[in-house]
Every structure is written in C-alpha cells, then in structure tokens.
N, C-alpha and C positions, 0 to 999 in steps of 0.2 A: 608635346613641346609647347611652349611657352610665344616664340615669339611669332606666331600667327596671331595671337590676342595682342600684343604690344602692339603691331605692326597695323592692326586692326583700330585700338584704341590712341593711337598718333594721328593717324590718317582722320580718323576723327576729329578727333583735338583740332587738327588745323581746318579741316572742312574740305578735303578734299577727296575727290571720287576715285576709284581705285581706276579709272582709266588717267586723271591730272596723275595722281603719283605713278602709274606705269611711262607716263612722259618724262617724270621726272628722274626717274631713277633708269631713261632707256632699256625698257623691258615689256611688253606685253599687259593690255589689262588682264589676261588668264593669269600669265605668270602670279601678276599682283594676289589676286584667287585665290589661284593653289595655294601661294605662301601663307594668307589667313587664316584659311583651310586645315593647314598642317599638311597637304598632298606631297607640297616639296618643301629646299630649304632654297634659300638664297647663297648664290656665291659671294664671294670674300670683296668683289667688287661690286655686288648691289648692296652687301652690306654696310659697307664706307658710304654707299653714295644714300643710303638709307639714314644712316647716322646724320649727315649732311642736312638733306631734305629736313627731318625733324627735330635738327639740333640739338641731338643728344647722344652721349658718346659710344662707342661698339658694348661696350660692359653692359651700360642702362639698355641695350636694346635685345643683348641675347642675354642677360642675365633671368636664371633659371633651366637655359635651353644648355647651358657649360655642360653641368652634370649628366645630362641627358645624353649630350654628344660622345661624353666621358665612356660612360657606360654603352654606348652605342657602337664604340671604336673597340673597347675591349672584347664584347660579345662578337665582334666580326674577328680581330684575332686572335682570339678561343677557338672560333669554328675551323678556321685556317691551319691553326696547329694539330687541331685532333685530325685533322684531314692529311697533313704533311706526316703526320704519327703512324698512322692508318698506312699509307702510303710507303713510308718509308718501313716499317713491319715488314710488307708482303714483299716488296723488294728487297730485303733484309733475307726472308728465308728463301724465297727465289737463288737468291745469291752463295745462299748455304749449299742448297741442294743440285744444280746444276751445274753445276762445272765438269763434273765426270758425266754424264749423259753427255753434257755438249759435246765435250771432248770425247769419246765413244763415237759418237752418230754422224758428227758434223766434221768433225777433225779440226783445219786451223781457223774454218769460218766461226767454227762453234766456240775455240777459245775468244775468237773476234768479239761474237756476241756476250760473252761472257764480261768481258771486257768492259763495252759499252753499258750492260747492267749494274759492271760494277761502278762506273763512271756517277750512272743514275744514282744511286745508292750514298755513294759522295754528296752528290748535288745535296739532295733531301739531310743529308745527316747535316752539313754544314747552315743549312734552315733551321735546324730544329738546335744544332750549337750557337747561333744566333742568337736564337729565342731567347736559348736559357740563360746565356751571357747578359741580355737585355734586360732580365727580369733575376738575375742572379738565383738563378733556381740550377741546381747539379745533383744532389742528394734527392735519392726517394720520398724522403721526410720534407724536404723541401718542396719537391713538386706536389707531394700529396697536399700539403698545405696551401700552397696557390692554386691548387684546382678550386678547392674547397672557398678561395676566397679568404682565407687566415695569414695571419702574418705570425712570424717564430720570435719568439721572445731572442735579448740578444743570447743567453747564453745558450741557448735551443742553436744558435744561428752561429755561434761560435765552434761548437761542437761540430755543427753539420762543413762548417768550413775546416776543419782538422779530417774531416774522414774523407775530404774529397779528391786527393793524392790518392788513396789506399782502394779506394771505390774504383777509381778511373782504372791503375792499374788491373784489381782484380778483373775487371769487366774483360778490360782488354785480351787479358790471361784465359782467361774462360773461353770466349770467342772464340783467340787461337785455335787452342786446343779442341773444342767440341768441333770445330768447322774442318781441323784435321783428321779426326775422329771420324764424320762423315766420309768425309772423303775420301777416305780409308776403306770405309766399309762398304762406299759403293762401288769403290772400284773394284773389288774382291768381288761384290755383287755381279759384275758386268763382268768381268773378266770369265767368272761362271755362266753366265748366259750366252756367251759368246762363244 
C-alpha cells in the first residue's frame, strides 16, 4: 500500500511528529505508526480528518492504495464464495441422500431435521444466487470465465444469456428426477434391511 508513504511524506512536509499529528487527527501515536508502517489502514473518519490536517483531498491521499483495496475486497469475496460453494455442495448431497434414512430411523423428528437441512441449503443457495446476480455470471462458460479473471466478448455473452432459460430448467429437471431416483432406491434399500 501506498498511503503509509504519503502519510509519512505529509507529515513531513509540514514538520510534524507522528505524536502532533496523532493529536491531530484524535488517534494514538502507534496508530499514526502502524499507518506509515502499512501494519493497518485508517478509518473513513481519520481519513477526512487526515485530508483536513494536510490539505489535501481523500483522492491525493489514498491515490494508488484504490487498486489495492480493489483487489483486496475481490480476493476476500472469491474466498467467501468458494467457501459458500464448498458448503452448499456437501449440504446439497446431505440433502440428496438423507431423507429415507431420516425418515426410516428417526420417523417425524428425522423428516424435522430433514427439513431444517433443507432450510440450510436455501439459505446457501440464495448466497451463491446473489453472487451471481451481482456479478451476472449464470452459465458454466460464464462462471468459468470469471473465475479465471476474463470478461466474454458481447456475443460470447449474448449467446450465454439465450441459454440461461434452458440451463436453469434443465438443471432443475435433473435434480428432480435424480433426487427421486435416490430416493427411490434407498427406500427399496431399507425397506430390504428391515
């Protein structure tokens, strides 16, 4: 980052010791420290009051640290989502596979908990519908392209927005049916064990 040297090279300028401008800006001479440092950042109110002190506007003083934050904020929800991904997955096939054991072993507590997994499983899925609403990513080709950091050309982006009816559907269809499919078979399965 960037504006530990600004902040460093102002303070100078005016001649002031990082405990004068910790008075100034009501903060700590560590705080003033770290900030030079790079240890931490300044909030949005020592920032103004930063600008203030050295007469120069919020731009001139985090200018170069923008991009930095840019990129600092995206790598944090990348990690977020591949984690709500992860998450929503194994509660995904949880949710496939257990409903006949529950229902077998537990009876109406186990559809209960069924239930509540399935609740969970909402939750996560409506995160990760979010996401992709935010970032207009729906299609495989889409997503694989923003993982990568790529942007789709428009008719690349035209196309991917034509097959996104036909996607969702099918998806939906598959689901259905494979989850009936399970279900099916383990109940046949338990019904035999029993």
């Amino acid at each position: 980052m960037k504006l530990g040297e600004q902040i460093k090279r102002l303070r100078a300028e005016q001649n002031l010791s990082q405990e004068e401008l910790a008075e100034k800006v009501f903060v700590s001479r560590q705080s003033i420290s770290n900030w030079e440092n790079d240890k931490t950042y300044p909030d949005i109110k020592s920032l103004l009051l930063l600008g203030e002190v050295f007469s120069v506007s919020l731009d001139t003083l985090i200018k170069g640290d923008v991009e930095t934050m840019k990129m600092e904020i995206n790598a944090q929800e990348e990690r977020e989502i591949r984690r709500n991904s992860v998450i929503f997955g194994v509660l995904l096939v949880l949710l496939v596979l257990t409903p006949v054991p529950l229902g077998h072993f537990m009876g109406w507590w186990g559809i209960l908990a069924w239930l509540i997994l399935a609740g969970a499983v909402a939750v996560f899925a409506f995160k990760l519908e979010a996401y992709k609403k935010k970032h207009n990513i729906y299609t495989f080709q889409e997503i694989v392209a923003y993982s990568e950091g790529k942007q789709l050309t428009q008719l690349e982006k035209a196309k991917e927005e034509g097959k996104r009816p036909y996607q969702q559907f099918l998806i939906g269809a598959i689901a259905f049916i494979g989850t009936f499919i399970i279900c099916e078979l383990m109940d046949k399965l338990f019904t035999k064990l029993l």
